[in-house]
N, C-alpha and C positions, 0 to 999 in steps of 0.2 A: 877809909873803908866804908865809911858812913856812907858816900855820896854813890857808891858800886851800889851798894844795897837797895837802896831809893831807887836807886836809876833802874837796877835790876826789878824791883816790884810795882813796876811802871809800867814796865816792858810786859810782864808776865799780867798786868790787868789788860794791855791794852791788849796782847795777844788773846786774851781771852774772849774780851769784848770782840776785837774780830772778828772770833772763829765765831761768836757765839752770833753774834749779824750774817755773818757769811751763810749760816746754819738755816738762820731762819727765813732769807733770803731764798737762797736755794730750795729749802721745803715749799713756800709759798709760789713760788713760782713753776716750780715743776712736780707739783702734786694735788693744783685742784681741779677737780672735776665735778661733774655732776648731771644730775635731769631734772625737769620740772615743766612742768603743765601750767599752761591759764587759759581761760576761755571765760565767754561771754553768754552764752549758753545761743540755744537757734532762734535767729528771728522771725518771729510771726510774720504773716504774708498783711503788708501795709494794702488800704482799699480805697477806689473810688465809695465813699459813702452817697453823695447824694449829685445833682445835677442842679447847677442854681439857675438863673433869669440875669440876663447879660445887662449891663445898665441903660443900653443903646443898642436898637434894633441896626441892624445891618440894611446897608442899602449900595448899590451896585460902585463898584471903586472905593467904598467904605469898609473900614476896620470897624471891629465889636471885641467886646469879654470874651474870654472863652471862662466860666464861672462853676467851680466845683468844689466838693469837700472831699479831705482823706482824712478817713482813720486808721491810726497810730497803733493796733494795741498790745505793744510790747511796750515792759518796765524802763525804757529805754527811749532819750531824742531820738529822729531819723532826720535824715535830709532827703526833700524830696529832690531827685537832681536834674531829671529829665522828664520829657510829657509832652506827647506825639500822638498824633494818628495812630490808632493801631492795625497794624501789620494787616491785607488782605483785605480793610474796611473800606467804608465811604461815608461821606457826610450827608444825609437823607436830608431833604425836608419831611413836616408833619403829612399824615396823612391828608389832611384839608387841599395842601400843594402840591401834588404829585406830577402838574405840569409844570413845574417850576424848574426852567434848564437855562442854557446859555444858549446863544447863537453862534458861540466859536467851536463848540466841543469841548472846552476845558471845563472843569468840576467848577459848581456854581460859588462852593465854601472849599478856602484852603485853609489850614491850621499854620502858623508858624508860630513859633513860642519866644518872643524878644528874651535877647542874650542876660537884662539885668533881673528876668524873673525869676530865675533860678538861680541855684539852690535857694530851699525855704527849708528851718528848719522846724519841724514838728512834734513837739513835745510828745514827755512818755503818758501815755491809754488819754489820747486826745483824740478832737474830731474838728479838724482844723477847715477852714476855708479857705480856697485859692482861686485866687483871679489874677490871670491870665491876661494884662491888661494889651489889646489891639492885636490879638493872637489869631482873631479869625478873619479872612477878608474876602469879600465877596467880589464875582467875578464882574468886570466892567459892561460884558452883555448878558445879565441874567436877563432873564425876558421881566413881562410885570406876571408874570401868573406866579412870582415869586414874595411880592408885596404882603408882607405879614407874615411870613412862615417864620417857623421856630424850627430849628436845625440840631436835629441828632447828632452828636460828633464820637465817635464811637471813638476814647482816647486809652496809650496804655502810658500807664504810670513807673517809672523805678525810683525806688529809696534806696538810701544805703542807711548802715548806723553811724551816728554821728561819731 
């Protein structure tokens, strides 16, 4: 009778164990829900701060810098990811040049931005420097009324947050 007994309070632990797994099982699984918010709050609009001096004048079939600073000033890294011409512009020489053309038609300064300049990443409420290293190239018939000009590049900027 001894060994029913045993056997039987065995039975009745494990059945319990079971149900009591089976229980908590079933609650967790078909009873959570919930909501919840996060955010980063809105990022500040990132800026061309300043316009810098290329380290090598441009000269006709020649690459140069294209050389400038952003500021950053959210609490927050950005990446700067793209940096193009902007939209409807053109690349001027200074006032001093304004005969400064090509002989084919084509724009005297094109912008291209080499693939390893970018992304850069730029620390949070900084005023970082970028250069743009053989980003601008000048066309192979500029004329000479172009010798010595400094060239407006009217660019737009996008960051994302890092």
């Amino acid at each position: 009778m001894r060994r029913w007994s045993v056997f039987a309070f065995g039975a009745v632990v494990a059945l319990v164990l079971g149900i009591g797994a089976g229980s908590a099982y079933g609650y967790f699984a078909t009873h959570g829900s919930g909501t919840g918010l996060a955010g980063i709050g809105t990022m500040q609009t990132v800026t061309m701060a300043t316009a810098g001096t290329p380290s090598t004048s441009l000269l006709p079939e020649g690459t140069g810098d294209v050389v400038f600073s952003v500021t950053n000033p959210n609490n927050f890294p950005v990446s700067l990811v793209a940096a193009g011409l902007e939209a409807g512009s053109a690349i001027t020489p200074d006032a001093n040049h304004s005969g400064c053309t090509t002989t084919d038609s084509l724009p005297v300064v094109t912008v291209n931005v080499p693939s390893g300049d970018l992304p850069v990443s730029i620390p949070a409420n900084t005023t970082m420097p970028i250069d743009l290293a053989n980003a601008a190239t000048m066309d192979s018939s500029a004329t000479t009324n172009c010798q010595g000009a400094i060239f407006d590049i009217p660019l737009a900027i996008t960051a994302h947050s890092s």
